[in-house]
N, C-alpha and C positions, 0 to 999 in steps of 0.2 A: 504494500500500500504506500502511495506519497503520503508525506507528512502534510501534505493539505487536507487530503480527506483524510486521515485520524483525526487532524484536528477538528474537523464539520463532524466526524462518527464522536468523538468521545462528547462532542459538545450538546449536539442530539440527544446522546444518551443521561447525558446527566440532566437534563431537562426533561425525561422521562417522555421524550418526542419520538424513541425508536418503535420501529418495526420488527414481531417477535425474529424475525432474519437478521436485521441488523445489530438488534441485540445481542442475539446469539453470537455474532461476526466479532464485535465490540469485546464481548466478556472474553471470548475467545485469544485477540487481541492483547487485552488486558494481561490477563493471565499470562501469556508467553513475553511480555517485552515491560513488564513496569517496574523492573528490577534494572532496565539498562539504563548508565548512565547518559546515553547518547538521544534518550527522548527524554531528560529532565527540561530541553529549553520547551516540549510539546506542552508538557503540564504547567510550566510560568505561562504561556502564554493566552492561558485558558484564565488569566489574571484581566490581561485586556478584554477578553473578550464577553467575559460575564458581567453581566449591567449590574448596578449596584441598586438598582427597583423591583430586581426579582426577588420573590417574600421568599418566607422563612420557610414553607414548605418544598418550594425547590431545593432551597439548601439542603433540607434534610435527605430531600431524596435523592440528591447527588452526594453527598455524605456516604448515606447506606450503602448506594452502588460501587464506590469506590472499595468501602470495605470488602464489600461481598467479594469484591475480584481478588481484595488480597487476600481473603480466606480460601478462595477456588485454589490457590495454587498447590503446587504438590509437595506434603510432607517433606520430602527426601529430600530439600531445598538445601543449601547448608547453611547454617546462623548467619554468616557474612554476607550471604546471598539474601537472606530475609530483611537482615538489618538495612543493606542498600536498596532494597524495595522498600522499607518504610523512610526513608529518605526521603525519596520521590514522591512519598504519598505526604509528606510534610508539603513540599511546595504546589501539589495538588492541593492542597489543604486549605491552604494560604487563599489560595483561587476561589474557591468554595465557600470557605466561613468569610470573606469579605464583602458576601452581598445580605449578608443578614439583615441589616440593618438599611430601611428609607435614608436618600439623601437627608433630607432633615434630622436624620436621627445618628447620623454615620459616626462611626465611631474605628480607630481604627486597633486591628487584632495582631496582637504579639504572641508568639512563639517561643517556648522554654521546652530546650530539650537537656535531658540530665544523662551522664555515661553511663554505660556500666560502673559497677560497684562504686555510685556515688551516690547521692541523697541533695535534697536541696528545698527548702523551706521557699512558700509566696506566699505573700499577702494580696489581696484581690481588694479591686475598687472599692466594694462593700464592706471591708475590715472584715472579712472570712478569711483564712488561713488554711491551706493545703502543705502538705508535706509530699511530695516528687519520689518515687522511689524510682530506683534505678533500669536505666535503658527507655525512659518513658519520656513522651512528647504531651504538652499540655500546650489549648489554644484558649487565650483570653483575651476581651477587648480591655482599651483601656480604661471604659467607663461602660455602663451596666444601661441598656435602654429604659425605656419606661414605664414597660409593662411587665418585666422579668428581666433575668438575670441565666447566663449561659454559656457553658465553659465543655470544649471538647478535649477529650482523655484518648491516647492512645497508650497504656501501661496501666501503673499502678498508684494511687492516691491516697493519702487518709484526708477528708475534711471534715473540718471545723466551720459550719455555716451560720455567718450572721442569722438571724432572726429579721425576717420582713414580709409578715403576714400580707402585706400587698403586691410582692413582687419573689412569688417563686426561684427557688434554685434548680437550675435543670445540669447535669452532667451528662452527654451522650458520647456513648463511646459504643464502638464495635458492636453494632445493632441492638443496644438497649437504651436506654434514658432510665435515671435517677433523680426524681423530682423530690422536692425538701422545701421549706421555708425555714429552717434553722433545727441543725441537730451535727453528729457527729459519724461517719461513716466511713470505712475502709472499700474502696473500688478498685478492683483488680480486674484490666479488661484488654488484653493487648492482643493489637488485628489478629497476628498469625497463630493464637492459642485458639482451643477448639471451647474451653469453657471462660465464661465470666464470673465473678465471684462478686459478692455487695455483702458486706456484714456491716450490719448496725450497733451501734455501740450505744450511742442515747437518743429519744427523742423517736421520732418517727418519718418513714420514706416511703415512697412508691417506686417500686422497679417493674417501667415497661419495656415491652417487645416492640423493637418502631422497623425492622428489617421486612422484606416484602413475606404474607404469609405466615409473619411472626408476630403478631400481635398478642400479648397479654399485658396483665396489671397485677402485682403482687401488693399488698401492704406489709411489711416488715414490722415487727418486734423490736426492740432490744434483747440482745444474745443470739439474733438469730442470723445466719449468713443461709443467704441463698444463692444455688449455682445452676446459671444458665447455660444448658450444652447447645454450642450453635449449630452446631449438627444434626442431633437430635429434634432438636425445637422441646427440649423440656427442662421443667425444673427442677430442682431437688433442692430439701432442706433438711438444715444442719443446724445444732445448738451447739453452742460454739462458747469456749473463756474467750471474750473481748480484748483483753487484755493482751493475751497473745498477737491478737491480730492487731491492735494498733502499734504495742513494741515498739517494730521494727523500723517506723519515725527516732527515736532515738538511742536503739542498739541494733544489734544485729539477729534477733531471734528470726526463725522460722519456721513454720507454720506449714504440715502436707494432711489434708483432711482426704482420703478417700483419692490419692492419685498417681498416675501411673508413672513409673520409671523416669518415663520418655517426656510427660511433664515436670517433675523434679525437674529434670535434667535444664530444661531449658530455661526456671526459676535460677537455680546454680550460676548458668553462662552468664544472666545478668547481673548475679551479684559479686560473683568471683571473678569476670572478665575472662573468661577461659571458654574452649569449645567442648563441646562432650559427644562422642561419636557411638551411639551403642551397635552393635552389632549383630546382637540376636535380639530377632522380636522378639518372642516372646519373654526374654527379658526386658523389653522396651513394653508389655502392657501390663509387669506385673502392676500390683497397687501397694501403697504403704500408708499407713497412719503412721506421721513421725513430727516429734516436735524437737528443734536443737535452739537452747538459752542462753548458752553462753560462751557463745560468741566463737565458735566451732570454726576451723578452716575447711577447704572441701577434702581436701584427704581425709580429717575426721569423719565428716559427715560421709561420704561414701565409705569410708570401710566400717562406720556403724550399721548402716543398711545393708551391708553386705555381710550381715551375722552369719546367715547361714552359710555362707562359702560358698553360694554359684555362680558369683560373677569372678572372672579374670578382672583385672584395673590397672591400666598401665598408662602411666603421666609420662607425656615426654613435652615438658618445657608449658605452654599454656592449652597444650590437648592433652584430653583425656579418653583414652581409649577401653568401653567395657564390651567385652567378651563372655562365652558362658563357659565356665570351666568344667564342667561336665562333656561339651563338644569336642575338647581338645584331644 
């Protein structure tokens, strides 16, 4: 395809103007090239081209289609390969969250992204305070419109929400929304993982489905963390020490409810800045319930998981290679 017509296809589609063929064509598209760095000048330029009058429901629904493509893509990607597709999907982003907002109302949207194994504290317009865990992209305006207030997540989050019974809190991230007027919540929600996580710590929230097809409405508890599989289309819920899950704002604890290997795994890369390569599936879907407090390196942490003795583990420099030692 010339980069003329991607740019009229991706533009179409996120306007939600396609045809189910061009669609098809687009995601298709997506999928195989959003990772290159040679089409990041296609996605800036989707900056000029998007009007700053088209509402808030466009936005969302070029939002969601963007995600959905970076979900389509194939497992077996490797971390550095995922990592520069969300790159891309940053200055796609840019494009996107800048039409929120009526001229009248315009406001403009900054961009914090934090490394691996780093952390990094914001304060937002409304005197609400987020805490950034690591490998994670957050988008905020500088100022909050009139009728609400609205912040997009690609990672991980704990916040702390003012209180403003008139003007909603909304966090949308990777086909859900987290709607609040003031309380405290841990949101774990990054494109290329297949589950979302929302735990409530005080107060109260609603966790919707806003993906195509995915629509629900949860109300949350306090103690309660619900986990949305985007795969599945279902929820599941979990009672949960709160405590545990906001921690890790100011130490290093970690937190594995009900998951597999191959998830772990890819929690670790962000926090250790190392790759993890497993080798046999079925070591990549076991599951684990594990908690580590204090303040464990990843060699501890993998060779306590590895009690029972089935995994080979072999570090060479910032890879990690697991094997099944029973295959060898």
């Amino acid at each position: 395809m010339k980069k003329t017509d991607i740019e009229s296809g991706l533009l179409k589609y996120m306007e939600g103007k396609s045809s189910p063929v061009e669609k098809a064509l687009v995601k298709k598209w997506l999928s195989a090239n959003i990772a290159k760095p040679e089409y990041d000048a296609v996605f800036e330029k989707l900056l000029d081209e998007t009007r700053t009058e088209e509402n808030e429901a466009v936005t969302k629904r070029a939002f969601d289609r963007i995600q959905a493509s970076i979900r389509d893509r194939k497992r077996n990607r490797t971390v550095r390969i995922l990592a520069a597709a969300n790159a891309v999907l940053a200055a796609a982003a840019i494009a996107l969250f800048a039409i929120i907002f009526r001229p009248e109302d315009a406001a403009e949207w900054r961009e914090i992204y934090v490394a691996k194994a780093e952390k990094q504290e914001l304060a937002l317009p409304d005197g609400s305070k987020i805490w950034i865990n690591s490998d994670t992209k957050v988008i905020y305006p500088e100022r909050f419109g009139k009728d609400f207030r609205k912040i997009y997540v690609d990672g991980e989050i704990y916040a702390d929400i003012a209180k403003d019974s008139k003007k909603p809190f909304v966090v949308s991230a990777s086909g859900v929304e987290v709607e609040v007027l003031g309380t405290q919540f841990d949101l774990k929600a990054f494109a290329e993982d297949r589950n979302v996580d929302v735990t409530l710590i005080e107060g109260s929230v609603a966790l919707k489905g806003t993906g195509e097809g995915r629509e629900f409405s949860r109300i949350m508890t306090p103690g309660e963390m619900l986990r949305y599989d985007k795969t599945t289309d279902t929820v599941r819920e979990f009672a949960v020490d709160t405590l545990e899950y906001s921690s890790w704002r100011t130490g290093n604890i970690l937190k594995f409810m009900d998951c597999t290997l191959e998830e772990i795994a890819a929690d670790l890369e962000r926090r250790f800045d190392v790759r993890i390569v497993i080798e046999d599936k079925t070591i990549a879907r076991t599951r684990y319930y594990a908690s580590f407090i204090n303040d464990e390196d990843i060699d501890t942490i993998l060779a306590t998981m590895n009690g029972s003795g089935i995994m080979d583990i072999v570090r060479k420099d910032n890879i990690i290679i697991i094997s099944s030692r029973t295959g060898r």
